[in-house]
C-alpha positions in Angstrom: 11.1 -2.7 4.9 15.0 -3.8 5.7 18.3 -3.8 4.7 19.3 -6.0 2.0 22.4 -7.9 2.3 25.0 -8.5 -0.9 23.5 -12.4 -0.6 20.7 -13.2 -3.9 17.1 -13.6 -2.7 17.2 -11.5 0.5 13.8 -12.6 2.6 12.8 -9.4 3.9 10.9 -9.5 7.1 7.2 -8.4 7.4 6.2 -5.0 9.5 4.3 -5.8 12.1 1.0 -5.9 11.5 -2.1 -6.5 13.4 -4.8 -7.4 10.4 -2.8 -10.2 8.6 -1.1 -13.4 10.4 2.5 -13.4 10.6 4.4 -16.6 10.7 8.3 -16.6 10.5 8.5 -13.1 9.6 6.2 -13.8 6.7 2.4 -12.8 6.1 0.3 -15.4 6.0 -3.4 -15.0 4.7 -6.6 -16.7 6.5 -8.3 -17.0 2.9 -7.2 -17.1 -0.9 -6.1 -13.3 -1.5 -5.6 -11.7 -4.6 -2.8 -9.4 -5.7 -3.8 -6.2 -7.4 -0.3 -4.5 -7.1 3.2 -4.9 -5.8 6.2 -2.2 -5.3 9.7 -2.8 -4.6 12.3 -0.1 -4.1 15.9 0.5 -2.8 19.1 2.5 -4.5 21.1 -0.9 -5.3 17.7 -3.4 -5.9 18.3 -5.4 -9.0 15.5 -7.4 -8.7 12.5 -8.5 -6.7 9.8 -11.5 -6.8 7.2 -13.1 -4.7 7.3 -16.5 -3.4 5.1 -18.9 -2.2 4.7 -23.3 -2.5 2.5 -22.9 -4.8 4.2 -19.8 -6.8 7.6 -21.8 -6.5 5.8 -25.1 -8.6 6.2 -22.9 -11.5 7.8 -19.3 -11.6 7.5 -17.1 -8.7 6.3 -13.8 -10.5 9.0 -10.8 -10.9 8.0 -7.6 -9.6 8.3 -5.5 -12.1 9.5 -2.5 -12.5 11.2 -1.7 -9.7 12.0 1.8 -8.4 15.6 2.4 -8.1 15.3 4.8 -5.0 15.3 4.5 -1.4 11.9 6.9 -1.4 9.1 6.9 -4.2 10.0 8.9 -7.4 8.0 11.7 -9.0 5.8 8.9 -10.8 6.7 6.1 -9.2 6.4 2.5 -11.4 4.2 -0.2 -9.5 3.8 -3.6 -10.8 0.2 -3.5 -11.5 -2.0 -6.5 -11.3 -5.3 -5.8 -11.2 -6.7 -6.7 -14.4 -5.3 -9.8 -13.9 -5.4 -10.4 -10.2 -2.7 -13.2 -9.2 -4.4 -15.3 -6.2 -1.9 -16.2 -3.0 -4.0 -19.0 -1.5 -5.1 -19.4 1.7 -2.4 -20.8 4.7 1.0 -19.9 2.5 3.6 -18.0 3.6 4.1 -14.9 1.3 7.9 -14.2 1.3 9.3 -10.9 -0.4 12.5 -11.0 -1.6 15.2 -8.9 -2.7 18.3 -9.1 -5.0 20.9 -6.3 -4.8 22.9 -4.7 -7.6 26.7 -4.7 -5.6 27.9 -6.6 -3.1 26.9 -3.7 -0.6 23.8 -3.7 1.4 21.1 -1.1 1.1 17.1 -0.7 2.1 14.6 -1.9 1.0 11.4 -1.4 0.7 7.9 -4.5 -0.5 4.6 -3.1 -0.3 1.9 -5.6 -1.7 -1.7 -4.8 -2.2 -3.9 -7.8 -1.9 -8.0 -7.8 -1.9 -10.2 -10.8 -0.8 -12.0 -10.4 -4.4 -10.7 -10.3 -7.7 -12.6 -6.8 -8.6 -15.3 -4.8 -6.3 -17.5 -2.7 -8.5 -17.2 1.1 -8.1 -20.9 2.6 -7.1 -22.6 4.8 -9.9 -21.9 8.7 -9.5 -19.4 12.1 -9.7 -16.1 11.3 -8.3 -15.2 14.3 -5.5 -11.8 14.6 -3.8 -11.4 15.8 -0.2 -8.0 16.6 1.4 -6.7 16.4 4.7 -3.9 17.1 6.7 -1.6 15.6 10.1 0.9 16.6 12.5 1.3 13.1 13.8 5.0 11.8 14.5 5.6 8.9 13.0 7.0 5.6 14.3 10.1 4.8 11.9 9.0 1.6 9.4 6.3 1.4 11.9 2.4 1.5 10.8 1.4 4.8 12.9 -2.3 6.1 13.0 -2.2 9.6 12.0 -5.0 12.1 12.9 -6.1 14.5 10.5 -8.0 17.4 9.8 -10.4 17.6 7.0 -10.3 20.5 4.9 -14.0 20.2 4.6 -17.0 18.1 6.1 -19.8 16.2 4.3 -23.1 16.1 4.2 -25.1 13.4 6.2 -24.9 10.6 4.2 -23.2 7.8 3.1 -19.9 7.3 0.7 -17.6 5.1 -1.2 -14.2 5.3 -0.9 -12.4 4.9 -4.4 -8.8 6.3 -3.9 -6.3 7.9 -2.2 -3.0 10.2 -2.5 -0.7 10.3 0.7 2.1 12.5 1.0 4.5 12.6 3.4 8.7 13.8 3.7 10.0 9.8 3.7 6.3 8.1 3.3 6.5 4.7 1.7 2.9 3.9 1.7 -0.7 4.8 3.6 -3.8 2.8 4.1 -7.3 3.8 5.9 -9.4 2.6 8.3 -13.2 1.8 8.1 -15.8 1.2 10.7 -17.2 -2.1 10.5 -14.5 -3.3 8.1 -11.5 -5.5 8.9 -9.5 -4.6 5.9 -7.3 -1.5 5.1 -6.8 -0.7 1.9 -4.1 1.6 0.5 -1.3 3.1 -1.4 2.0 3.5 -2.5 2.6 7.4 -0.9 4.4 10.6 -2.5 7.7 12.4 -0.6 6.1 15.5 -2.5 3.2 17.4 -3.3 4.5 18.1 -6.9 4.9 14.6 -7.1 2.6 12.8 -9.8 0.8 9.7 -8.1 0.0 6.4 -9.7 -3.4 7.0 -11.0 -3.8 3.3 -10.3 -4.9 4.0 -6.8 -6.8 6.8 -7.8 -10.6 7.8 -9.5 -11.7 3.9 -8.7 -9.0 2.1 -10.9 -8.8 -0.2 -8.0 -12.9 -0.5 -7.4 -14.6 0.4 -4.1 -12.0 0.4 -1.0 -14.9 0.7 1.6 -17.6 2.6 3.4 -18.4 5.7 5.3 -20.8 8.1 6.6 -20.5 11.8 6.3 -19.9 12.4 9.9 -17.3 9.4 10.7 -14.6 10.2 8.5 -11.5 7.0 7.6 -8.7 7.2 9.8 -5.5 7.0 8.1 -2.1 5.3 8.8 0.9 5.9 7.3 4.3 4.0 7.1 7.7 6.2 6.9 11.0 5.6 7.0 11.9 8.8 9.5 9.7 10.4 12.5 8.1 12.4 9.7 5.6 15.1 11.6 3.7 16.0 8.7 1.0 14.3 6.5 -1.2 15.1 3.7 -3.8 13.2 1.5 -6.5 13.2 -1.2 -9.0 10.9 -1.0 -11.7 10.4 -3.8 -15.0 9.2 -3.2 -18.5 9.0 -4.5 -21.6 9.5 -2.5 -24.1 6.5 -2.5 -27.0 7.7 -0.4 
């Protein structure tokens, strides 16, 4: 998330992060990654792409659509990958870039999702949804870890996570956290509880995100553009045992 200058190709830096590697303001994965989805979104953006050495040896792929909007639109377009997952191989830098519309700047916003498998099977069983909600104040373009309150608690047991819906007033994305699991998988968020999600990240479109048990919920973090002080999800998972 930045501010993209009139210049073509604007490299836009990388959020802090403390999961992937970051190497002259670019991520850079341990291990071949795949990528299941991109977004790219700012008022002026004309175009965005992804670029790596190997990408650059033949096309560096467009991201595409992209949402012309500083925050996510009522169904907002995602460039969706994942029945063809795109592999960003291991020790390359990943830069984002942006090209704007007028010679004005403007922000914007590259959100990639990326897995460490091309597909990870979604567990047998009845897809439930559980909501939750957080007065947490966020850090601006900051990953902040949220606490929430579950609108209902599980049974002992154990579940599959297979998709999530954040909401929040200038939200660009959300992601959870598992016990026992590096990774922390996520969405593009909504600005509004009317909005209509992408039902790619929903109902286990995008296979199993991870693991939990009934009484050790996810924890969630969110990334917004303002100190937003409210939150709200729907997550979907399946109980396994």
């Amino acid at each position: 998330m930045g501010t993209v200058a009139s210049a073509a190709d604007y490299d836009l830096p990388a959020i802090q992060d403390n999961i992937l590697l970051i190497q002259n303001s670019h991520f850079v994965p341990q291990q071949d990654m795949y990528l299941l989805y991109a977004y790219a979104s700012g008022l002026l953006l004309n175009k965005a792409k992804l670029i790596t050495p190997t990408y650059r040896q033949l096309s560096p792929p467009y991201i595409r659509p992209v949402n012309l909007a500083l925050l996510p639109v009522t169904v907002t377009p995602v460039a969706d990958l994942s029945q063809k997952p795109l592999k960003m191989r291991a020790l390359e830098e990943v830069s984002y870039t942006g090209t704007n519309s007028a010679a004005t700047s403007g922000v914007y916003t590259g959100i990639i999702g990326v897995s460490t498998a091309p597909t990870i099977q979604v567990p047998p069983g009845d897809v439930y949804t559980i909501r939750a909600t957080g007065t947490t104040t966020a850090v601006v373009n900051t990953w902040t870890q949220c606490a929430m309150t579950w609108a209902d608690s599980l049974p002992n047991g154990t579940y599959a996570c297979v998709g999530l819906n954040a909401i929040g007033a200038t939200a660009r994305a959300a992601r959870l956290i598992f016990q026992n699991q590096v990774w922390r998988p996520g969405c593009v968020a909504n600005t509004l509880v009317s909005d209509n999600p992408n039902m790619m990240f929903r109902y286990g479109y995008l296979g199993q995100w991870g693991t939990f048990a009934g009484n050790a919920m996810p924890n969630i973090e969110f990334l917004c553009g303002a100190a937003d002080t409210a939150q709200e999800i729907y997550m979907d998972f399946i109980r396994i045992q």
